[in-house]
N, CA, C and O atoms as a GROMACS GRO file, in nm:
protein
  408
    1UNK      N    1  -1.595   8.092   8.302
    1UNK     CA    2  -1.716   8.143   8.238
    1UNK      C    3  -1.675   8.235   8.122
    1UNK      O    4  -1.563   8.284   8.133
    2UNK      N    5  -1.743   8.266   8.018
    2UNK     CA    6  -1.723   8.345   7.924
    2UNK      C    7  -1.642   8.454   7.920
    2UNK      O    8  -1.539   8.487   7.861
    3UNK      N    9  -1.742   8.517   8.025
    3UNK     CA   10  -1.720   8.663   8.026
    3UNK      C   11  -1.772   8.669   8.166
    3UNK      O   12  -1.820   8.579   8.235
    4UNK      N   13  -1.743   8.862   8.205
    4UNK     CA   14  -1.801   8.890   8.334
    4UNK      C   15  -1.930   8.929   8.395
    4UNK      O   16  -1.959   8.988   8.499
    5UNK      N   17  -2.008   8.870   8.285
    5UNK     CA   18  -2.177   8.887   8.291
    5UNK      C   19  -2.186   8.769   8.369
    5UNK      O   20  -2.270   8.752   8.458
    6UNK      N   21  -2.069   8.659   8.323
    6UNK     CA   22  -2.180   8.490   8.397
    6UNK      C   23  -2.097   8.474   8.511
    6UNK      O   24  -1.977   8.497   8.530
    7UNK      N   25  -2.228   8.409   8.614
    7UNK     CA   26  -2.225   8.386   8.718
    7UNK      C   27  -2.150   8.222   8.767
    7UNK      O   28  -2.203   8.115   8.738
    8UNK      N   29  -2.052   8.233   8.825
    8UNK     CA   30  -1.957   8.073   8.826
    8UNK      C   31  -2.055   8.019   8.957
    8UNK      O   32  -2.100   8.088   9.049
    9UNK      N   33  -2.067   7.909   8.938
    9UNK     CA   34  -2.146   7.833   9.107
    9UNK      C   35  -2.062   7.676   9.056
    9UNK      O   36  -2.095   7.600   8.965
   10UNK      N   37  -1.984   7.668   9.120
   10UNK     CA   38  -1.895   7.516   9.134
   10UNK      C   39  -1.851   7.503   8.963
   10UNK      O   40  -1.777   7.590   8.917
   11UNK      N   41  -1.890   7.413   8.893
   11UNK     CA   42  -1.871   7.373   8.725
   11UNK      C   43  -1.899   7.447   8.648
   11UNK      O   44  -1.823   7.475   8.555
   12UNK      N   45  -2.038   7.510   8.667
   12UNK     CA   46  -2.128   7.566   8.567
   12UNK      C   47  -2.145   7.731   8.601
   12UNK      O   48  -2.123   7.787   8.708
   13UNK      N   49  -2.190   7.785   8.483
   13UNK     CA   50  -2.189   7.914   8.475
   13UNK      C   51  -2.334   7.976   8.451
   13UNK      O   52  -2.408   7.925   8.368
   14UNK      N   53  -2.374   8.095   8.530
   14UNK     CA   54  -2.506   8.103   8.492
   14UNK      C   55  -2.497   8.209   8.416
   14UNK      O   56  -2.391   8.259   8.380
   15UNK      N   57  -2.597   8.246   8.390
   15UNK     CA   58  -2.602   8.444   8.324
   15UNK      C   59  -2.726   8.468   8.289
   15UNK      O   60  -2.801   8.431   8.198
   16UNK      N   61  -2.736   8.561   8.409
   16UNK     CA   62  -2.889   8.579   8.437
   16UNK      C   63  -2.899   8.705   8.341
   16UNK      O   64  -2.806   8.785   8.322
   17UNK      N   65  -3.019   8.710   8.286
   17UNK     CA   66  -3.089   8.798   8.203
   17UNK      C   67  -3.200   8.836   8.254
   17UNK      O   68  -3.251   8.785   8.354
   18UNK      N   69  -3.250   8.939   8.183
   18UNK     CA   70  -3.458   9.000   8.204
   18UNK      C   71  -3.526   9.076   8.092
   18UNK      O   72  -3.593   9.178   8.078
   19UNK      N   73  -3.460   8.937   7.990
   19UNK     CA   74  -3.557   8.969   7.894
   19UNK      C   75  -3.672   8.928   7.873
   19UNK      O   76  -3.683   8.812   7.914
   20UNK      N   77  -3.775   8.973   7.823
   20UNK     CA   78  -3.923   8.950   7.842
   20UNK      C   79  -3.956   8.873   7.758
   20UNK      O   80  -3.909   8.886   7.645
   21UNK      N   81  -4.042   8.774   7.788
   21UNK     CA   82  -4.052   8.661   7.667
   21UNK      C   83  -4.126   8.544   7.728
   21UNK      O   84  -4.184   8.540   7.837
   22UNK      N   85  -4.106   8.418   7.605
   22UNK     CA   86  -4.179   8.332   7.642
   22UNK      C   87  -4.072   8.214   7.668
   22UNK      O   88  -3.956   8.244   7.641
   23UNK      N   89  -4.086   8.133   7.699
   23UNK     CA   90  -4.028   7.987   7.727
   23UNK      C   91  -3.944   7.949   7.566
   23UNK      O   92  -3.822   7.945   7.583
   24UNK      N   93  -3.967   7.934   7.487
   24UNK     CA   94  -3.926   7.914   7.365
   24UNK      C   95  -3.814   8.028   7.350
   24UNK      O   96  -3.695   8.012   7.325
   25UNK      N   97  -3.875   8.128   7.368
   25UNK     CA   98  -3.730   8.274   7.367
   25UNK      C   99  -3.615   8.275   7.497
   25UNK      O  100  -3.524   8.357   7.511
   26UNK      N  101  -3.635   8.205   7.551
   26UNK     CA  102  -3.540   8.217   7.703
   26UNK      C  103  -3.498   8.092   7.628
   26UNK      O  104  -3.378   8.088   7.655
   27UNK      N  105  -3.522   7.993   7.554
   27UNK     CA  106  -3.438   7.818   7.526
   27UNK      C  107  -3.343   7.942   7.446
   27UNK      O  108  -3.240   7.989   7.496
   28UNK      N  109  -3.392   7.976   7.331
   28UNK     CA  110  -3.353   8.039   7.235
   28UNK      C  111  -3.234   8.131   7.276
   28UNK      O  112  -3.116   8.108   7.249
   29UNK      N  113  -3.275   8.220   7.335
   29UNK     CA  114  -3.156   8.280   7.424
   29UNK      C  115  -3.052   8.203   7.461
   29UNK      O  116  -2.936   8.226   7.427
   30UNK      N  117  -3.086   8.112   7.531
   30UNK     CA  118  -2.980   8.052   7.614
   30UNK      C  119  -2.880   7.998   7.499
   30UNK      O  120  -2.757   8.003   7.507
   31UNK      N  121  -2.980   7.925   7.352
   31UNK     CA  122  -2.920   7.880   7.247
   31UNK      C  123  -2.784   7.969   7.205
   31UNK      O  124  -2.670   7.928   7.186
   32UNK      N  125  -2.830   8.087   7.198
   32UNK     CA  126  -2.737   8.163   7.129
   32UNK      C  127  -2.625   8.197   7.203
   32UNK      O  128  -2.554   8.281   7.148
   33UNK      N  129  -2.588   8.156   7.314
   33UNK     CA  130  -2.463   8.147   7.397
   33UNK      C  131  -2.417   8.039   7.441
   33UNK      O  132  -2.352   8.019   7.543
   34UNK      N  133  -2.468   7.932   7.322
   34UNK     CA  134  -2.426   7.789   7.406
   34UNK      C  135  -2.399   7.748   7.473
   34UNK      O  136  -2.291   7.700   7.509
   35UNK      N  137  -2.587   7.762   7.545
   35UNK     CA  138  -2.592   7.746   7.678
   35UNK      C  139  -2.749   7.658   7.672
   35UNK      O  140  -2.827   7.632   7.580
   36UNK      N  141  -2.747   7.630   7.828
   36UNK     CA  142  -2.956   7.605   7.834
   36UNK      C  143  -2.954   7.636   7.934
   36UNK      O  144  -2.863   7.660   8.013
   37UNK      N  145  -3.074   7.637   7.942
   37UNK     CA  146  -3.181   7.686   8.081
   37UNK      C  147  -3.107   7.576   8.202
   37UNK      O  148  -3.065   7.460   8.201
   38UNK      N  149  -3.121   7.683   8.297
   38UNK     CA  150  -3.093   7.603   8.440
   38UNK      C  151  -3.152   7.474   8.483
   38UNK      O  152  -3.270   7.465   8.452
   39UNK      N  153  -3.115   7.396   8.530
   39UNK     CA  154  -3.138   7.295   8.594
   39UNK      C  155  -3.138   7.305   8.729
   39UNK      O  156  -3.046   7.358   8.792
   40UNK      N  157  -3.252   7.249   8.786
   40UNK     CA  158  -3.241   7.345   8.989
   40UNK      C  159  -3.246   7.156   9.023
   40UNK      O  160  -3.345   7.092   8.988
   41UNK      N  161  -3.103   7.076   9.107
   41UNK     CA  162  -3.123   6.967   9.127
   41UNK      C  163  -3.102   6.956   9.270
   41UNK      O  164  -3.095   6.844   9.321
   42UNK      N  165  -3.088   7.081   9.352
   42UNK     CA  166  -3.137   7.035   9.492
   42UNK      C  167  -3.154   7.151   9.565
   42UNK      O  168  -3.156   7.246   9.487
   43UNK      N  169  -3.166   7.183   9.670
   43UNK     CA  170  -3.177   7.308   9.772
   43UNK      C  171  -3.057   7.407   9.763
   43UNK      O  172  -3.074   7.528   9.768
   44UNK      N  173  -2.965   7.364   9.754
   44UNK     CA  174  -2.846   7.486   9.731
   44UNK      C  175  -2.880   7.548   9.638
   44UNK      O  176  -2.895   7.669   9.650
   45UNK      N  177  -2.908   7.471   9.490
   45UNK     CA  178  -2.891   7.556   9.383
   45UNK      C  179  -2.996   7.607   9.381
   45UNK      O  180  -3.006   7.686   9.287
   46UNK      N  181  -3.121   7.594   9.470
   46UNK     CA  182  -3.248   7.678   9.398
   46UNK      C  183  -3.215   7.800   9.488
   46UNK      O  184  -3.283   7.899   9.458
   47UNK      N  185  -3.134   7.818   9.585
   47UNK     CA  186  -3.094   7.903   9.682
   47UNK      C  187  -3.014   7.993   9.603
   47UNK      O  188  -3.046   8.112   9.596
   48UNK      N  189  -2.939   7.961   9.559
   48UNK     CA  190  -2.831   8.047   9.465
   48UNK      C  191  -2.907   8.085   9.354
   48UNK      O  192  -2.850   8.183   9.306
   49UNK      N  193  -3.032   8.050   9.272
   49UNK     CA  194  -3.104   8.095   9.168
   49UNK      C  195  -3.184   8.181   9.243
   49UNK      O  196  -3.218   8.296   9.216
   50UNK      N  197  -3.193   8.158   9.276
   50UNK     CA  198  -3.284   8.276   9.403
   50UNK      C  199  -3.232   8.399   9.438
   50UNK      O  200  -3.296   8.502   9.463
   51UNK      N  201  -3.081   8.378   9.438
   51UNK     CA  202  -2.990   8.522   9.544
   51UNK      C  203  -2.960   8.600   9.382
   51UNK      O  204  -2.978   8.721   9.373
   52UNK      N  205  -2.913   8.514   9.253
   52UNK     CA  206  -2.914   8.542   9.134
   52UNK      C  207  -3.025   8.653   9.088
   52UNK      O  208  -3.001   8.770   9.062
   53UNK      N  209  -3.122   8.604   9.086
   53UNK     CA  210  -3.243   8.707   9.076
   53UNK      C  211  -3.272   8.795   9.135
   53UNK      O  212  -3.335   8.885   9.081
   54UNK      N  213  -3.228   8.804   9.300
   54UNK     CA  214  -3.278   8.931   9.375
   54UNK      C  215  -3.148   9.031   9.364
   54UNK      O  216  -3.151   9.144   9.414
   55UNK      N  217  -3.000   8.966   9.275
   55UNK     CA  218  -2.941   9.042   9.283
   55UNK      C  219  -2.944   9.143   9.149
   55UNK      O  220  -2.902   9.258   9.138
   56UNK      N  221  -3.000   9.070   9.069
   56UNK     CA  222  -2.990   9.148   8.924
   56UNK      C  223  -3.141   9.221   8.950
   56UNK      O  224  -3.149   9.281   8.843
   57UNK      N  225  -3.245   9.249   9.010
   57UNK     CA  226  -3.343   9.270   8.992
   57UNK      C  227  -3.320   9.400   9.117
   57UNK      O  228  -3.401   9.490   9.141
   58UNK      N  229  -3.237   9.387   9.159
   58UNK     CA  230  -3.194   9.472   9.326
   58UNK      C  231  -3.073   9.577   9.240
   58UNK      O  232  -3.027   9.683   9.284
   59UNK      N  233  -3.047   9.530   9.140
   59UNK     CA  234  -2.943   9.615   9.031
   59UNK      C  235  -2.923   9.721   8.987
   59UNK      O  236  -2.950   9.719   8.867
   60UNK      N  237  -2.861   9.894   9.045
   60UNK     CA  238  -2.985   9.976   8.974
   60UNK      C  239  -2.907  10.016   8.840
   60UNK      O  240  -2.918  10.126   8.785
   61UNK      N  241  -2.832   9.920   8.800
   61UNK     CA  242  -2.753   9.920   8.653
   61UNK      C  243  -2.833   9.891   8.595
   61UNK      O  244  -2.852   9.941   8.484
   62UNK      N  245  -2.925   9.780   8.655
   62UNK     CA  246  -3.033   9.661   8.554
   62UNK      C  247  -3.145   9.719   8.503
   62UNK      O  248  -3.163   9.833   8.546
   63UNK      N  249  -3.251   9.666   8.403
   63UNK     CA  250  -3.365   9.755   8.367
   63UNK      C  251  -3.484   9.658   8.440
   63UNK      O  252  -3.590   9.707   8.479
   64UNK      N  253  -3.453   9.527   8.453
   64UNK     CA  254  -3.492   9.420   8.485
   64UNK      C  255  -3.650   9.481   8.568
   64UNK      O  256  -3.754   9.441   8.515
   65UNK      N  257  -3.662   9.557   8.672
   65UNK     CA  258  -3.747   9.604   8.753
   65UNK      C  259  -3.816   9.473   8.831
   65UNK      O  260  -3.730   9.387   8.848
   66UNK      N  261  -3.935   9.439   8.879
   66UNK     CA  262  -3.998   9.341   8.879
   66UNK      C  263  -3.957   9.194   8.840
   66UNK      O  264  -3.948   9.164   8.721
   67UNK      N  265  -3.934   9.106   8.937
   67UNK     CA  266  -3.909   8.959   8.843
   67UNK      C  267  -4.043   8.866   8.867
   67UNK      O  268  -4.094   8.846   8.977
   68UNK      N  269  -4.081   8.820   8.760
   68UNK     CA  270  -4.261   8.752   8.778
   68UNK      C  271  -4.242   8.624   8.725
   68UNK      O  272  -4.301   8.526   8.768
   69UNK      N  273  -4.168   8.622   8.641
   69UNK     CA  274  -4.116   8.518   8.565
   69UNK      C  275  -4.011   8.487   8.567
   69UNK      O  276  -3.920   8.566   8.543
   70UNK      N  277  -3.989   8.328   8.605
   70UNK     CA  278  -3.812   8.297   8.530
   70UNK      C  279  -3.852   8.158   8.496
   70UNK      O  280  -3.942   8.095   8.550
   71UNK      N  281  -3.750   8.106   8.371
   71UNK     CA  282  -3.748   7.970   8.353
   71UNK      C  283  -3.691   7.900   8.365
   71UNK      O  284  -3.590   7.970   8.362
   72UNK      N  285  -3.646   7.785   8.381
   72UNK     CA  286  -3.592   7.676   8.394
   72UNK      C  287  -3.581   7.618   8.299
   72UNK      O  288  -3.646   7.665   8.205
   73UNK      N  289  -3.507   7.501   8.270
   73UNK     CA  290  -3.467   7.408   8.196
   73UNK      C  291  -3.588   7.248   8.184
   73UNK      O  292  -3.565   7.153   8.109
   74UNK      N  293  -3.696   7.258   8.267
   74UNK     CA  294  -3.767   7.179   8.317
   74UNK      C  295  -3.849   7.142   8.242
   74UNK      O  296  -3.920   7.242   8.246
   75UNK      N  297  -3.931   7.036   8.130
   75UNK     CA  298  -4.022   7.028   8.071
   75UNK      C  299  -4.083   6.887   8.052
   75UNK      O  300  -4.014   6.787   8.074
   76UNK      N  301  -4.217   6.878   8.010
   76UNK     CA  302  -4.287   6.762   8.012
   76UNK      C  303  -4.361   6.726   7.889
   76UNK      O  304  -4.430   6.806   7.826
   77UNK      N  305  -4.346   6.624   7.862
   77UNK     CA  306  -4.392   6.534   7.693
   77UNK      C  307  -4.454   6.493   7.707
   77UNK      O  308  -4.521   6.493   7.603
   78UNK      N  309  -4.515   6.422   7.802
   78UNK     CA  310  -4.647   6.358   7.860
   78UNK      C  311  -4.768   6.426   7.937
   78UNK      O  312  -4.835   6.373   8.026
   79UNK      N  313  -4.783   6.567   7.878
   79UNK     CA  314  -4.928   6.604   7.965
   79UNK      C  315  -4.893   6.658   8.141
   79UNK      O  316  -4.963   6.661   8.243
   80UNK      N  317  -4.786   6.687   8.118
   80UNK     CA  318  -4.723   6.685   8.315
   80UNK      C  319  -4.753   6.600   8.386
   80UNK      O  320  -4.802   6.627   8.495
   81UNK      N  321  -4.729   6.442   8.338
   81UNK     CA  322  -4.681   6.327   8.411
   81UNK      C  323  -4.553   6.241   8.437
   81UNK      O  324  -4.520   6.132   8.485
   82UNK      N  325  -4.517   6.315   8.398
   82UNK     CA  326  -4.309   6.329   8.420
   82UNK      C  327  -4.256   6.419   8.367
   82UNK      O  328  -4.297   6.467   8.261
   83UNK      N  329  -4.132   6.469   8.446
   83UNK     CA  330  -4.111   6.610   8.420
   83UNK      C  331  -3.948   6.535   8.408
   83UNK      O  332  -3.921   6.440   8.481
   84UNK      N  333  -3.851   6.588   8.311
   84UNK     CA  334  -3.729   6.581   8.286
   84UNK      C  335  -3.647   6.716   8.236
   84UNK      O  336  -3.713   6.794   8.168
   85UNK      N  337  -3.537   6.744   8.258
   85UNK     CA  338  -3.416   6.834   8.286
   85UNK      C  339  -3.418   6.848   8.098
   85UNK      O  340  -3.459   6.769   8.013
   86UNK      N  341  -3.369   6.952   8.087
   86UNK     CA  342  -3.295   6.990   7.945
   86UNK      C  343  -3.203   6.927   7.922
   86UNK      O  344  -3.192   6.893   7.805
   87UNK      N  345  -3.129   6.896   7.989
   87UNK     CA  346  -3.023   6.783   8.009
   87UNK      C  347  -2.976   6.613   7.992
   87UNK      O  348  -2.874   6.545   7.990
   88UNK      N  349  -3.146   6.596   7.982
   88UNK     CA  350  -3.190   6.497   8.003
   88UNK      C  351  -3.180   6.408   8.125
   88UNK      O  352  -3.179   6.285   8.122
   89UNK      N  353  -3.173   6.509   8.265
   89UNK     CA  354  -3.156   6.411   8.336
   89UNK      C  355  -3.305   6.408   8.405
   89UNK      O  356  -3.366   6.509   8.371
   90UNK      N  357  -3.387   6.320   8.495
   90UNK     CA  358  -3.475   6.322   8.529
   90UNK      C  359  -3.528   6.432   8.669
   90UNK      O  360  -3.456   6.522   8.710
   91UNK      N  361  -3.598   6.417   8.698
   91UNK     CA  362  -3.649   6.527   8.747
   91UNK      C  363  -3.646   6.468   8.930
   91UNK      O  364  -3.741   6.391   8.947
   92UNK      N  365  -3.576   6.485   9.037
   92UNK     CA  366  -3.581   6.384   9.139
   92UNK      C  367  -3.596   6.472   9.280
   92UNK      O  368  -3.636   6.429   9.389
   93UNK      N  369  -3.543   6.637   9.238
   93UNK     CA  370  -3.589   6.734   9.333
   93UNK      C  371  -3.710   6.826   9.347
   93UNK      O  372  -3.729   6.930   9.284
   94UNK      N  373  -3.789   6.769   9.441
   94UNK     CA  374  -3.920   6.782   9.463
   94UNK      C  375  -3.968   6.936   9.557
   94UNK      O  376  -4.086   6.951   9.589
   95UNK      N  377  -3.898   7.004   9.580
   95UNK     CA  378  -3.933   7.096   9.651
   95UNK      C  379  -3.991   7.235   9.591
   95UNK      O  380  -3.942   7.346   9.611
   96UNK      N  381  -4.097   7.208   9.520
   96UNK     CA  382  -4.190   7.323   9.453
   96UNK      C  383  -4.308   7.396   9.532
   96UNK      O  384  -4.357   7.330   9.624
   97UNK      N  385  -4.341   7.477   9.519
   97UNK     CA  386  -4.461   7.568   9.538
   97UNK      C  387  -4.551   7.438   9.484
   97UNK      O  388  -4.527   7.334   9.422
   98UNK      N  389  -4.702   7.522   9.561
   98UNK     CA  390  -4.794   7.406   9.523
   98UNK      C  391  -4.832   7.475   9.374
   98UNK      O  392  -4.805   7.593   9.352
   99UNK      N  393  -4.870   7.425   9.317
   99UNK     CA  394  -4.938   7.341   9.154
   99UNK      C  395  -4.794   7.394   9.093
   99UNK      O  396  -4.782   7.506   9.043
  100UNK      N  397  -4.686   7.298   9.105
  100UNK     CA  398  -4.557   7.403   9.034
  100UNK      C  399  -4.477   7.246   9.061
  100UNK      O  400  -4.473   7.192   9.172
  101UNK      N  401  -4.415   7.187   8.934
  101UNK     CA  402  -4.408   7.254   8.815
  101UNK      C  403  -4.534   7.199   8.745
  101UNK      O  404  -4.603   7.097   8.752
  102UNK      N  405  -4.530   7.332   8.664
  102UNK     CA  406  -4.662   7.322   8.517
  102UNK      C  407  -4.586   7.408   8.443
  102UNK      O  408  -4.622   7.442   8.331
   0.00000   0.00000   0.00000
């Protein structure tokens, strides 16, 4: 990983932030460390995005306070009738909150 901000999980590196913003500013972000938004492709990893957040938000280094929002890599071109990865890979792990993803 870069540096000792990002988080290693098997290949990939995360680096969680809490900056306030919109979906376009978190791509953007991620842009500027050539990087993208997470991809959550089965139960482990939404587990580990999960422990990620309660640990930086549990931080009392962090300013983060409250987490209400986070984004993903997840988006839809068709009206939210198929949902595909930043990655371009398709979307095949189904385990969301109800009306989620939108």
């Amino acid at each position: 990983c870069p540096s000792d901000a990002w988080m290693r999980r098997g290949s990939y590196c995360y680096l969680p932030g809490c900056q306030h913003g919109n979906l376009t500013q978190a791509r953007d972000e991620c842009a500027s460390h050539n990087a993208r938004l997470a991809s959550i492709e089965d139960e482990e990893e939404l587990r580990f995005i999960g422990w990620v957040i309660v640990s930086v938000a549990n931080n009392p280094e962090s300013d983060c306070g409250t987490v209400d929002v986070m984004y993903v890599g997840l988006s839809s071109s068709d009206n939210q009738q198929t949902w595909d990865w930043n990655d371009d890979t398709p979307s095949d792990y189904t385990n969301w909150e109800s009306n989620e993803p939108n």
